[in-house]
ROSE-565822 format. One record per residue: residue in three letters; x, y, z of N, C-alpha, C in turn; residue number from 0. Coordinates in Angstrom, 1 decimal, always signed. Layout:
% residues N
(ala (X Y Z) (X Y Z) (X Y Z) NUM)
...
***
This chain:
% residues 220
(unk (-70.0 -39.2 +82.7) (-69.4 -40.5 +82.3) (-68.0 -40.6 +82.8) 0)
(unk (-67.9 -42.0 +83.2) (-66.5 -42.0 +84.2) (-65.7 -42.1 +83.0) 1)
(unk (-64.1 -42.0 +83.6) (-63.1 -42.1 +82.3) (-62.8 -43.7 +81.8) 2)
(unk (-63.4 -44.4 +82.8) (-63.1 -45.8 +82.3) (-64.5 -46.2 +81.3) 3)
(unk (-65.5 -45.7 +81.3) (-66.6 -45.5 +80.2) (-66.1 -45.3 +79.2) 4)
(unk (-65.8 -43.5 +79.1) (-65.0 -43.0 +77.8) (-64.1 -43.9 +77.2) 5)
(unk (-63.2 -44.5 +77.8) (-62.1 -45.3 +77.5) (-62.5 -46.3 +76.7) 6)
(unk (-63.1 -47.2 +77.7) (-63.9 -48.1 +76.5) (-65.1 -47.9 +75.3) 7)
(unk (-65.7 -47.0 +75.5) (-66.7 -46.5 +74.4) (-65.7 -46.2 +73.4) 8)
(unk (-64.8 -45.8 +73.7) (-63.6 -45.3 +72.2) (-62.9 -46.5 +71.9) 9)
(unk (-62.7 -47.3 +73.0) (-62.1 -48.5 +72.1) (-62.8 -49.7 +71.3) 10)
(unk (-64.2 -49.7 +71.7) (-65.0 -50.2 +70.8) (-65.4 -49.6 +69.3) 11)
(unk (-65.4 -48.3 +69.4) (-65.6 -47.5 +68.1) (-64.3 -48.2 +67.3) 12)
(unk (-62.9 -48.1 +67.7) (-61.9 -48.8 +67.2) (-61.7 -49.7 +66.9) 13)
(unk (-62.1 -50.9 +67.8) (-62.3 -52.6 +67.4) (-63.4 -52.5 +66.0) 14)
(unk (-64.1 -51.6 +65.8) (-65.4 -51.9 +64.0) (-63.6 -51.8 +63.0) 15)
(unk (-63.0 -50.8 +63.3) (-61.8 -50.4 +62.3) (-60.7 -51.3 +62.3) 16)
(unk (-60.8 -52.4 +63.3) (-59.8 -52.9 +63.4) (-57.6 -52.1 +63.3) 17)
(unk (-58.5 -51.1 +64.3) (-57.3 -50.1 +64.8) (-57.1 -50.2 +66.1) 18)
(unk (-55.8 -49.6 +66.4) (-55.3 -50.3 +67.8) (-55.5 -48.5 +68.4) 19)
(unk (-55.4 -48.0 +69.5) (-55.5 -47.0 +70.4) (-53.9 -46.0 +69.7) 20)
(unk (-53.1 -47.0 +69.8) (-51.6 -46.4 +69.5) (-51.6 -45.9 +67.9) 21)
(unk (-52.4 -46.8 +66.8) (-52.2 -46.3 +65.5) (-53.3 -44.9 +65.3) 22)
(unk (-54.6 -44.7 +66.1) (-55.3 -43.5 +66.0) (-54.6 -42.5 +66.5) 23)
(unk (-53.5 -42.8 +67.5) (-52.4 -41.4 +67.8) (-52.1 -41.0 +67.2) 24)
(unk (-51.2 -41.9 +66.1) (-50.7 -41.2 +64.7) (-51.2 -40.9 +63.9) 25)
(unk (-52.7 -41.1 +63.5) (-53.5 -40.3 +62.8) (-53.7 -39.3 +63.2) 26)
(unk (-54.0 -38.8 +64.2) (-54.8 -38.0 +65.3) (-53.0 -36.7 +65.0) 27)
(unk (-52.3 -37.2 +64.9) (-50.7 -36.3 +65.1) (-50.9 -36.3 +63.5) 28)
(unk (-51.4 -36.8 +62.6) (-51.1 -36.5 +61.1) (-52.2 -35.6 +60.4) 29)
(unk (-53.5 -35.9 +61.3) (-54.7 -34.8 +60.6) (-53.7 -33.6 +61.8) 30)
(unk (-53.4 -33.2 +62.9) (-52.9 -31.7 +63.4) (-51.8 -31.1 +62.9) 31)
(unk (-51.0 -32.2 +62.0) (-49.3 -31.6 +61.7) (-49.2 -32.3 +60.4) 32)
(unk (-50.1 -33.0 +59.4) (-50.1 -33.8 +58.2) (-49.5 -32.4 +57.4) 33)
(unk (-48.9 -33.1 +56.2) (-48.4 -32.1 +55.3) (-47.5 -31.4 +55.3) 34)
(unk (-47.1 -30.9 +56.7) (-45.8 -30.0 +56.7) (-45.1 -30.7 +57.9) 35)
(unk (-45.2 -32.1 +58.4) (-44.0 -33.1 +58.8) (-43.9 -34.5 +58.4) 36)
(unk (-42.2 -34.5 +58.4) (-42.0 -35.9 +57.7) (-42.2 -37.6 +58.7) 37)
(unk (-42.1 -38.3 +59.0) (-41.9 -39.4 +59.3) (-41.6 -39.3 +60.6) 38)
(unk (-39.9 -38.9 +60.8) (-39.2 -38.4 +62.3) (-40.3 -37.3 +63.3) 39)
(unk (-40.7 -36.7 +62.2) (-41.7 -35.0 +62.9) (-42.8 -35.8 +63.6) 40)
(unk (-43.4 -36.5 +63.0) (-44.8 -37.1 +63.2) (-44.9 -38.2 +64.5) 41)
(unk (-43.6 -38.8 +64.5) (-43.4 -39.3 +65.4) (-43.0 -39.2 +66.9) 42)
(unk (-42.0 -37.8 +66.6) (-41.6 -37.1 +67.9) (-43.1 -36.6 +68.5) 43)
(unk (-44.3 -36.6 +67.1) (-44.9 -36.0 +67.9) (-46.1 -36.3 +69.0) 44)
(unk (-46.2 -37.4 +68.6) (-46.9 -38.8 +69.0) (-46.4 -38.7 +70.5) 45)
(unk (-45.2 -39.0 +70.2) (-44.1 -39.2 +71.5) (-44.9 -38.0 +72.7) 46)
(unk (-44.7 -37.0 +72.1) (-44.8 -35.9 +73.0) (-46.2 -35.4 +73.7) 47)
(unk (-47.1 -35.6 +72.5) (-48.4 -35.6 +72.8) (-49.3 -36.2 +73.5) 48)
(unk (-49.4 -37.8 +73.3) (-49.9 -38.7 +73.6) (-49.2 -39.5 +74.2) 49)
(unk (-47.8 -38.9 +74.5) (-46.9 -39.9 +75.7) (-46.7 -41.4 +75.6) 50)
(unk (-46.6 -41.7 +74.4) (-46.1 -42.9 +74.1) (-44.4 -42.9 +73.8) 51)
(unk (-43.9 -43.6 +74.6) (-42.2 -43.9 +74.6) (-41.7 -44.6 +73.5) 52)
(unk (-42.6 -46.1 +73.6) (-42.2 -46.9 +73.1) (-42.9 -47.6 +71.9) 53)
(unk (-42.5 -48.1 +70.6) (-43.3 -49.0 +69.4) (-43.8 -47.7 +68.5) 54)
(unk (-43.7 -46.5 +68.9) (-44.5 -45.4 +68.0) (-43.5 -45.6 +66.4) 55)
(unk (-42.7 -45.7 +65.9) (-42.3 -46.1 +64.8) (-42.6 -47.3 +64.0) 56)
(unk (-43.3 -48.6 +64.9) (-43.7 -49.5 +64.4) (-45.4 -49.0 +64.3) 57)
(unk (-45.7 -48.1 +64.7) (-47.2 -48.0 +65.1) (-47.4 -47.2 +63.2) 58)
(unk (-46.6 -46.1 +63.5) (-46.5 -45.6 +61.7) (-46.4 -46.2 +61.0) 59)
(unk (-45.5 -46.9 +60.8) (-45.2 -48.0 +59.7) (-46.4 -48.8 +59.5) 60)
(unk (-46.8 -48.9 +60.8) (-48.4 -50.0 +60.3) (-49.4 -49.3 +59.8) 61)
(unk (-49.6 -48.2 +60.3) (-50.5 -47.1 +59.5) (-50.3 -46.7 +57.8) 62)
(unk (-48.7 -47.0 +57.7) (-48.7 -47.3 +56.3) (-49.1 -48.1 +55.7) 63)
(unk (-48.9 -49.3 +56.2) (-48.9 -50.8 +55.8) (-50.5 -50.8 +55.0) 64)
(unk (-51.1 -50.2 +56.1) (-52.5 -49.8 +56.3) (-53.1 -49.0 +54.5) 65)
(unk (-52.5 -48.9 +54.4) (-52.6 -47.6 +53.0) (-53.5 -46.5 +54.1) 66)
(unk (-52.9 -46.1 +54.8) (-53.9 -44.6 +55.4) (-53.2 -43.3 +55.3) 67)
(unk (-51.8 -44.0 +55.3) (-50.6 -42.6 +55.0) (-50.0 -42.6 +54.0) 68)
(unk (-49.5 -41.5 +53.2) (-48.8 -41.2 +52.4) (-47.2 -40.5 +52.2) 69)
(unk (-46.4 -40.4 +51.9) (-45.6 -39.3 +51.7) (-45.6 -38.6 +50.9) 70)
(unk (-45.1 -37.2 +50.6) (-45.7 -36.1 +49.5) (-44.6 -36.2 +48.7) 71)
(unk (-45.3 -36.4 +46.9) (-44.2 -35.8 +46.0) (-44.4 -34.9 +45.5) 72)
(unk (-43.7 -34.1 +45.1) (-43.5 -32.9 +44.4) (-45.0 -32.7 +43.8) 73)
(unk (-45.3 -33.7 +42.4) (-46.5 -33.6 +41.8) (-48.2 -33.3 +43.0) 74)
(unk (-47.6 -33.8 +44.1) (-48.5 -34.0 +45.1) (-48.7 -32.2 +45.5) 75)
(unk (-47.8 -32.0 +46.2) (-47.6 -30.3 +46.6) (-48.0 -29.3 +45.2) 76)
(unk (-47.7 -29.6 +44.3) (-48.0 -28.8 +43.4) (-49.5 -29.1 +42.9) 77)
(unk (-49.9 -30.2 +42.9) (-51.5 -30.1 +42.9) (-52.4 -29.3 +43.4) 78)
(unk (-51.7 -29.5 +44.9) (-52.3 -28.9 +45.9) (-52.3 -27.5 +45.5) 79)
(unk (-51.0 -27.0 +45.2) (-50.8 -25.7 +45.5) (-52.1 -24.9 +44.4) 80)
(unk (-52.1 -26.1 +43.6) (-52.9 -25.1 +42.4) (-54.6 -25.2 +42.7) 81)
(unk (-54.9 -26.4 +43.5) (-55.9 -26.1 +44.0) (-56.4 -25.1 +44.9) 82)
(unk (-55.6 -24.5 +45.6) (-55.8 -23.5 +46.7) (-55.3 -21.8 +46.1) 83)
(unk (-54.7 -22.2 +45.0) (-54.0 -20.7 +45.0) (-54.9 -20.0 +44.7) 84)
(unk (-55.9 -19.8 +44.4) (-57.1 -18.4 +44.0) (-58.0 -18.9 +45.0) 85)
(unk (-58.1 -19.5 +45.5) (-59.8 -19.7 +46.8) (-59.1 -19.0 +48.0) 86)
(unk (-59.7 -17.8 +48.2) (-59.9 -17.2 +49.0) (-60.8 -17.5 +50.9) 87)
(unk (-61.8 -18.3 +50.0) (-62.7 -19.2 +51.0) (-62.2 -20.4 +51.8) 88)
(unk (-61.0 -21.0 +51.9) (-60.6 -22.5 +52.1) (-59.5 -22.3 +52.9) 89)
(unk (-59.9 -22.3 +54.5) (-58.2 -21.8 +55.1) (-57.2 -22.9 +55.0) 90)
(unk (-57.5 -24.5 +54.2) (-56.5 -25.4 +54.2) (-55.7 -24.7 +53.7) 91)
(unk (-55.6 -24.0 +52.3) (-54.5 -23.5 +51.6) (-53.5 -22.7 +52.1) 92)
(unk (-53.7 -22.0 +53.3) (-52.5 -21.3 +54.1) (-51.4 -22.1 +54.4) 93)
(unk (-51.5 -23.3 +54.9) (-50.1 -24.2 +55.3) (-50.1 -25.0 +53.6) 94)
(unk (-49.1 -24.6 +52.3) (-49.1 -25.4 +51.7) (-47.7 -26.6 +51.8) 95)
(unk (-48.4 -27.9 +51.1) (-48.1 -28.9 +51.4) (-46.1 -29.0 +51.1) 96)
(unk (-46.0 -29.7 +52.0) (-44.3 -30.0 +51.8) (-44.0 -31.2 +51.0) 97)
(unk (-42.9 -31.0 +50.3) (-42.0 -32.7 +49.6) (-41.6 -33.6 +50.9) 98)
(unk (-41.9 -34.4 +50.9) (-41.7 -35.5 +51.8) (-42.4 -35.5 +53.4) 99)
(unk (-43.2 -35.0 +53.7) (-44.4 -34.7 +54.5) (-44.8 -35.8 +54.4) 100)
(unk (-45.4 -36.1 +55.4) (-46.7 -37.7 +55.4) (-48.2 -36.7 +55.5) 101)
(unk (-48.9 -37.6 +54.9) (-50.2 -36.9 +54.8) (-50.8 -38.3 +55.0) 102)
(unk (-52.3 -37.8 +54.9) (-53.6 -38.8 +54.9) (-53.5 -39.6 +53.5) 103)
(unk (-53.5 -40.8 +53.4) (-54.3 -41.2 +52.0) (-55.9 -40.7 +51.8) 104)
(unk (-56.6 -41.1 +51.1) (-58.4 -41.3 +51.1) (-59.0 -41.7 +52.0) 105)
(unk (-58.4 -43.2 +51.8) (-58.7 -44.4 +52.5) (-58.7 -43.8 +54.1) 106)
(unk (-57.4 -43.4 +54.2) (-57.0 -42.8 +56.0) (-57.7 -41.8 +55.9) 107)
(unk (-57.8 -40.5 +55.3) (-58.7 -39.7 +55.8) (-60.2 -40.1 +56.0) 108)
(unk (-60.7 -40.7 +55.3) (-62.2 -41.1 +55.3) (-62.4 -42.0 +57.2) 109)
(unk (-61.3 -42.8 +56.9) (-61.7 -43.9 +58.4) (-61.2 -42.7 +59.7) 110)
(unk (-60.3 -41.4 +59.7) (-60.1 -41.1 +61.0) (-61.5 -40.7 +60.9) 111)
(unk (-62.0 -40.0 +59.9) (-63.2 -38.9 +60.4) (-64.1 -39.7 +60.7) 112)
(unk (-64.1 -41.0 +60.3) (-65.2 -41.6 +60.4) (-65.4 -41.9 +62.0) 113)
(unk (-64.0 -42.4 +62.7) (-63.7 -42.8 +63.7) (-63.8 -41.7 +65.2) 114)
(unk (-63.2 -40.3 +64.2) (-63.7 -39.3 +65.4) (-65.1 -38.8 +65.3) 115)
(unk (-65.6 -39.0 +63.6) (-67.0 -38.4 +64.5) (-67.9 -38.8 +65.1) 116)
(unk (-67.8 -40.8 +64.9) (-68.8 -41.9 +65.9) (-68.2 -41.4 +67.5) 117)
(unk (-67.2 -41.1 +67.6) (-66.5 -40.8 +69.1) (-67.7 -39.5 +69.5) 118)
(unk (-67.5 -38.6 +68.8) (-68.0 -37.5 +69.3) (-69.3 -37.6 +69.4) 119)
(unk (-70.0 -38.0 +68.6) (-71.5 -38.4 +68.6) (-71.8 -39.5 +69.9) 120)
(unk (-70.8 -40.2 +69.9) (-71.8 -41.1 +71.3) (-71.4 -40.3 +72.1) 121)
(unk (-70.3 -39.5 +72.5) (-70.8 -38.3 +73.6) (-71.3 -37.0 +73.6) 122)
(unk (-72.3 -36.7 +72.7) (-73.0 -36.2 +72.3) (-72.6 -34.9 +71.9) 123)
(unk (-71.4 -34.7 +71.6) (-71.1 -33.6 +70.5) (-71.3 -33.7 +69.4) 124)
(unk (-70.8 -32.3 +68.9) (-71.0 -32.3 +67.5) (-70.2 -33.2 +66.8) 125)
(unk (-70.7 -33.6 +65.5) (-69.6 -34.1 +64.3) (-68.4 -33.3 +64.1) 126)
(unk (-68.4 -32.0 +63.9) (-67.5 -31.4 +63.1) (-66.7 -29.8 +64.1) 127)
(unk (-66.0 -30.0 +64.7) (-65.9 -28.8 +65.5) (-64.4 -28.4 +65.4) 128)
(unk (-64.1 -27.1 +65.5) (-62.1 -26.4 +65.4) (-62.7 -25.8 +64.2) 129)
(unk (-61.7 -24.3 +64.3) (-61.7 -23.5 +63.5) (-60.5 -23.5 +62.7) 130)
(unk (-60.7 -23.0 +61.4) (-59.1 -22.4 +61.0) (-59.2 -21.3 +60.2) 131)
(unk (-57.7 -20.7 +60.4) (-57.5 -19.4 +60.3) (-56.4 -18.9 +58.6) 132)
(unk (-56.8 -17.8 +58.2) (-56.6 -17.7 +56.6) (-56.3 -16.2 +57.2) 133)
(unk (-54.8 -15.9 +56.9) (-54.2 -14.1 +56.8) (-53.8 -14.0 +54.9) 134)
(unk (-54.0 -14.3 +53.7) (-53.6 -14.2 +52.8) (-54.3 -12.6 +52.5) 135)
(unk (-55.5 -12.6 +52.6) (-56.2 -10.9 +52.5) (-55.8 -10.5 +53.0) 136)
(unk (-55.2 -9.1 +52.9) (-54.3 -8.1 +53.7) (-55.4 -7.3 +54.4) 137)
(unk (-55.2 -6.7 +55.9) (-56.2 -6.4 +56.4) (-57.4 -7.2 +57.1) 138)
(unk (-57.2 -9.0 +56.6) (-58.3 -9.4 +57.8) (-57.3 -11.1 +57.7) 139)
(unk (-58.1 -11.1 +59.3) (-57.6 -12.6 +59.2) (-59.0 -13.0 +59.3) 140)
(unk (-59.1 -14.3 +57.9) (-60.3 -14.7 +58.2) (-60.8 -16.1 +58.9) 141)
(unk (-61.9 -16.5 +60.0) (-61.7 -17.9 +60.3) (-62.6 -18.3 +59.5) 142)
(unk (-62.8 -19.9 +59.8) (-63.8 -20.6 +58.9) (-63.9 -21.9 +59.9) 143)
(unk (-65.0 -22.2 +60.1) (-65.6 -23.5 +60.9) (-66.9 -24.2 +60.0) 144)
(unk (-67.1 -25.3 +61.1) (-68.3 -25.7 +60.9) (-69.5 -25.5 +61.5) 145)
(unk (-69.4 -24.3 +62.4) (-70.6 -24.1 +63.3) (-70.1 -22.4 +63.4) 146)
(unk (-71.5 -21.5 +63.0) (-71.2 -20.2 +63.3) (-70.8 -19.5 +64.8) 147)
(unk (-71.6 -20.2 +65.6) (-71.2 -19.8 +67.3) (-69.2 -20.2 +67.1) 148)
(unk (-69.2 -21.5 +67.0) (-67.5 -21.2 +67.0) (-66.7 -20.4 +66.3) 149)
(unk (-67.5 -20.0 +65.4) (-66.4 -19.2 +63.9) (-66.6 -17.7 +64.7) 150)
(unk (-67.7 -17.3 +65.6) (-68.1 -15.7 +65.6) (-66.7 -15.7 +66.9) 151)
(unk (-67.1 -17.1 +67.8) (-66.3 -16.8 +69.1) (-64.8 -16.7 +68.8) 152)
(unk (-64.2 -17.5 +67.9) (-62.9 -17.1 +67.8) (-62.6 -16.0 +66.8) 153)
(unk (-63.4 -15.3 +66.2) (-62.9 -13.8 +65.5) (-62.7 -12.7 +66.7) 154)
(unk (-63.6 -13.1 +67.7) (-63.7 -12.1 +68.4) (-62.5 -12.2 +69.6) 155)
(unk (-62.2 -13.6 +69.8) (-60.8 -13.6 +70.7) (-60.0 -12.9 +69.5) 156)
(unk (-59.8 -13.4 +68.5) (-58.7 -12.4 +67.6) (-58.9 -10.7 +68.1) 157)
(unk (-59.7 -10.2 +68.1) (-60.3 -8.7 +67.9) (-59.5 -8.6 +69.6) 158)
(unk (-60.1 -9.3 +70.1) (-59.6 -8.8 +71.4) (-58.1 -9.1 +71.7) 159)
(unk (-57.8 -10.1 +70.8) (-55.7 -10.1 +70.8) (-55.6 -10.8 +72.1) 160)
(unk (-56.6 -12.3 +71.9) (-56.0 -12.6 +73.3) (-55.0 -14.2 +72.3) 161)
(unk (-54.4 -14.6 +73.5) (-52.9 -15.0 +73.3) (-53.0 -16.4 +72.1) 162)
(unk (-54.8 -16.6 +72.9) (-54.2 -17.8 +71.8) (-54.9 -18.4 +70.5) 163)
(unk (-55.4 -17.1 +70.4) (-55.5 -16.5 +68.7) (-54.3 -16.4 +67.8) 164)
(unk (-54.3 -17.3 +66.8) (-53.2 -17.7 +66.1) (-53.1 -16.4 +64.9) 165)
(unk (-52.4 -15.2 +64.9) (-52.2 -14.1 +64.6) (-51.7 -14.0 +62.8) 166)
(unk (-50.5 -15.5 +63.7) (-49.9 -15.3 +61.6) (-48.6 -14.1 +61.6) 167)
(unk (-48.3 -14.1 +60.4) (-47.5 -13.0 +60.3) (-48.2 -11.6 +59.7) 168)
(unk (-48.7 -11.2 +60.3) (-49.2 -9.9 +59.6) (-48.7 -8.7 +59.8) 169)
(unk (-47.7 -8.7 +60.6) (-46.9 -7.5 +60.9) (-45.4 -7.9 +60.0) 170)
(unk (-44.9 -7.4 +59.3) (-43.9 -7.6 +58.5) (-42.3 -7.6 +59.1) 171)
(unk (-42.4 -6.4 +60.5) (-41.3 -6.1 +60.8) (-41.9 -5.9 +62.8) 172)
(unk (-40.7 -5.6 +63.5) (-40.8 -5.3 +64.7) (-40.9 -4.3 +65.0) 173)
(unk (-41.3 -2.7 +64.0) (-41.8 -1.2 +64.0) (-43.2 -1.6 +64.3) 174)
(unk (-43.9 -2.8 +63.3) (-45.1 -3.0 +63.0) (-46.0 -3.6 +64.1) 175)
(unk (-47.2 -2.9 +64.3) (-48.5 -3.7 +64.9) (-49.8 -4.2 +64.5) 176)
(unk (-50.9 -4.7 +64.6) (-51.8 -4.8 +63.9) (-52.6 -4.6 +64.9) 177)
(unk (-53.4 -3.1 +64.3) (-54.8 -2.5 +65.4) (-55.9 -3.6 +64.7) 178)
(unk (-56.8 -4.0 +65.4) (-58.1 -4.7 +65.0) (-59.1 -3.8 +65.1) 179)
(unk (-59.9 -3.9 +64.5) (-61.2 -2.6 +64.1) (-62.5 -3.2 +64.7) 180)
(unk (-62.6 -4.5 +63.6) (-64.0 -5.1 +63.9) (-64.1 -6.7 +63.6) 181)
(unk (-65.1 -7.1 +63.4) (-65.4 -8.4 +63.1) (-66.9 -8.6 +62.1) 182)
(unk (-66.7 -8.7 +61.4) (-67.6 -9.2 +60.2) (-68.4 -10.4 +60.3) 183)
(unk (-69.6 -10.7 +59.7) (-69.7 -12.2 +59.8) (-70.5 -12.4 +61.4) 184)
(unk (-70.7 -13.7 +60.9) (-70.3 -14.8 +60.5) (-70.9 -15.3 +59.1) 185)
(unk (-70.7 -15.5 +58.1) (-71.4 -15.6 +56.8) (-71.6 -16.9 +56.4) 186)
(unk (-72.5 -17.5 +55.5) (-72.2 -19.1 +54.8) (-71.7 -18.9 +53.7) 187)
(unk (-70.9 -19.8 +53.5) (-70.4 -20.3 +52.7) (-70.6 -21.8 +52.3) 188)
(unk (-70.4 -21.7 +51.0) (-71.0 -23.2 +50.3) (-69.7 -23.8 +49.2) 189)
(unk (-70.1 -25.5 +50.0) (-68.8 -26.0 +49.2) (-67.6 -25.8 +49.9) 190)
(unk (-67.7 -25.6 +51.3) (-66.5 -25.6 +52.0) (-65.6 -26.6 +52.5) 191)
(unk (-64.8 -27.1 +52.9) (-63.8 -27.6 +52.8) (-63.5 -27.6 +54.3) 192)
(unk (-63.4 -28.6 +55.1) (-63.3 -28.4 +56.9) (-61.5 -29.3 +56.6) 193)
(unk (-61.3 -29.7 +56.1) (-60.0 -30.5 +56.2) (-60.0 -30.4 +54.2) 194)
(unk (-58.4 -30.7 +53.9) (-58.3 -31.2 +52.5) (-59.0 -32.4 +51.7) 195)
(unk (-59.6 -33.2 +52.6) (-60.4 -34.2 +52.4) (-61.3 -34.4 +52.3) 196)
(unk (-62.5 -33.4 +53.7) (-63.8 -33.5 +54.3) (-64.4 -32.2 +53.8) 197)
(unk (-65.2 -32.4 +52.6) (-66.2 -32.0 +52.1) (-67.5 -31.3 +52.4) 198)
(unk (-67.6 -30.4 +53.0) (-69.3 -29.8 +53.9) (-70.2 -29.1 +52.7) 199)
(unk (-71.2 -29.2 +53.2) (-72.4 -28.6 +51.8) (-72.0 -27.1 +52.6) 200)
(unk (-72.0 -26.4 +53.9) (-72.0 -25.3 +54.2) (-71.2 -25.5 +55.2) 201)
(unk (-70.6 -24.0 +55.3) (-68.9 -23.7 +56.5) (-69.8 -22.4 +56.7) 202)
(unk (-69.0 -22.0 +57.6) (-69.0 -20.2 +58.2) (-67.7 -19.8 +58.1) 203)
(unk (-68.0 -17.9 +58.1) (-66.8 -17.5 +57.6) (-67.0 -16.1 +58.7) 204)
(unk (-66.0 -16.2 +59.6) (-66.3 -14.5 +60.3) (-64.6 -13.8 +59.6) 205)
(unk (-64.9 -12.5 +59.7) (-63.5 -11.8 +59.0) (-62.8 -10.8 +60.3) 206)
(unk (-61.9 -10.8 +61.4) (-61.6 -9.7 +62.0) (-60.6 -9.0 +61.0) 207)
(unk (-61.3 -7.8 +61.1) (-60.6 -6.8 +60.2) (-59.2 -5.5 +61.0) 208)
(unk (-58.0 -5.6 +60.3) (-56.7 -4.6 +61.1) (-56.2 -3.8 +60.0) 209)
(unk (-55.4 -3.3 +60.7) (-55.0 -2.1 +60.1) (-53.5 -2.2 +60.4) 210)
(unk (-51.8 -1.8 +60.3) (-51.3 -2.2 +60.2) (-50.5 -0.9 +60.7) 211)
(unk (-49.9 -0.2 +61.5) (-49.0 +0.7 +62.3) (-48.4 +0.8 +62.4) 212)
(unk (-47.2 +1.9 +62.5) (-46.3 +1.8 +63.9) (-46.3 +1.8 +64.9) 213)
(unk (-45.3 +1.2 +65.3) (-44.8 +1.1 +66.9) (-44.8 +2.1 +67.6) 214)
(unk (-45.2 +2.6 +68.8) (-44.6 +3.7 +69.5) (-43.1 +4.1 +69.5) 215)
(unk (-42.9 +5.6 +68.9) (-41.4 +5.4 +68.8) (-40.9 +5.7 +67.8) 216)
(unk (-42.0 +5.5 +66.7) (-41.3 +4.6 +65.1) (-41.8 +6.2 +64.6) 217)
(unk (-41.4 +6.3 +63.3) (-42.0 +7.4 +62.8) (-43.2 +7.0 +62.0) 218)
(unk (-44.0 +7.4 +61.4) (-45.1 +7.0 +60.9) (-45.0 +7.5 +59.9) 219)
***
């Protein structure tokens, strides 16, 4: 499919929403950075990503206008926080939410997903695809997707320590390394959670399991 296809097959999905190309950017920059940036963050990032110069602060503002975005209050973060603090199974809960962060409303989260997953479907991917990553168990980072082939493949780039396996802090200090052992999984899980919004009857869960060292050099 040529790019001027793609182009327009996405801008018709957009015309049902009555959304412009410029306000799905800033969705698109608030579902990858929502929650832990404010207004200015969200915007720079727009800027940087999707290479828009100019109107990206009037493009937000309409997204508000929109009821699709929020800003976080306190009561907001601390809901969250209590929703996530004992699930073990839900890697949203690792980034918890910030005071004055823009987030999704309902309304906004329901229409991006709605919007990316008609996109993906008329080019014949999956609905639901990206992993995410949970270090709160000491000893494994765990991923979680919507499709087991993605969830086993990125445990196993973890295992292998390639670069752009998102690691986390698991090493406490610069004596410290994290040996990887193995890889667990990929298991179901039920009732999982692909975004703080989007709801799945079933997720996957692979575990790469480490161990925690010193450095060559270091005493042990």
């Amino acid at each position: 499919m040529s790019v001027n296809s793609v182009t327009s097959q996405f801008n018709k999905i957009l015309r049902r929403y009555r959304m412009t190309a410029a306000q799905y950017s800033v969705l698109n920059a608030v579902y990858l950075r929502g929650g832990v940036s404010d207004i200015s963050q969200i915007a720079d990032f727009v800027r940087r990503i999707h290479e828009q110069a100019l109107g990206v602060e009037a493009d937000v503002a309409a997204c508000f206008d929109h009821g699709w975005l929020r800003v976080l209050t306190p009561d907001d973060c601390l809901r969250d926080q209590r929703r996530w603090s004992n699930d073990f199974e839900q890697y949203v809960g690792e980034f918890p939410y910030r005071v004055g962060a823009v987030d999704f409303t309902k309304l906004g989260a329901d229409i991006y997903d709605s919007i990316s997953s008609s996109y993906r479907e008329s080019m014949g991917e999956r609905k639901y695809d990206g992993v995410g990553y949970a270090w709160r168990v000491k000893g494994q980072i765990r991923v979680f997707g919507a499709h087991s082939d993605e969830v086993l493949n990125a445990a196993n780039h973890v295992l292998a320590g390639d670069d752009e396996a998102p690691l986390g802090d698991i090493a406490t200090c610069e004596h410290e390394r994290a040996i990887f052992r193995e890889v667990l999984g990929p298991e179901v899980i039920h009732n999982w959670w692909f975004t703080r919004f989007i709801n799945l009857p079933i997720g996957y869960r692979a575990i790469a399991t480490y161990d925690i060292v010193q450095s060559e050099g270091q005493d042990e």
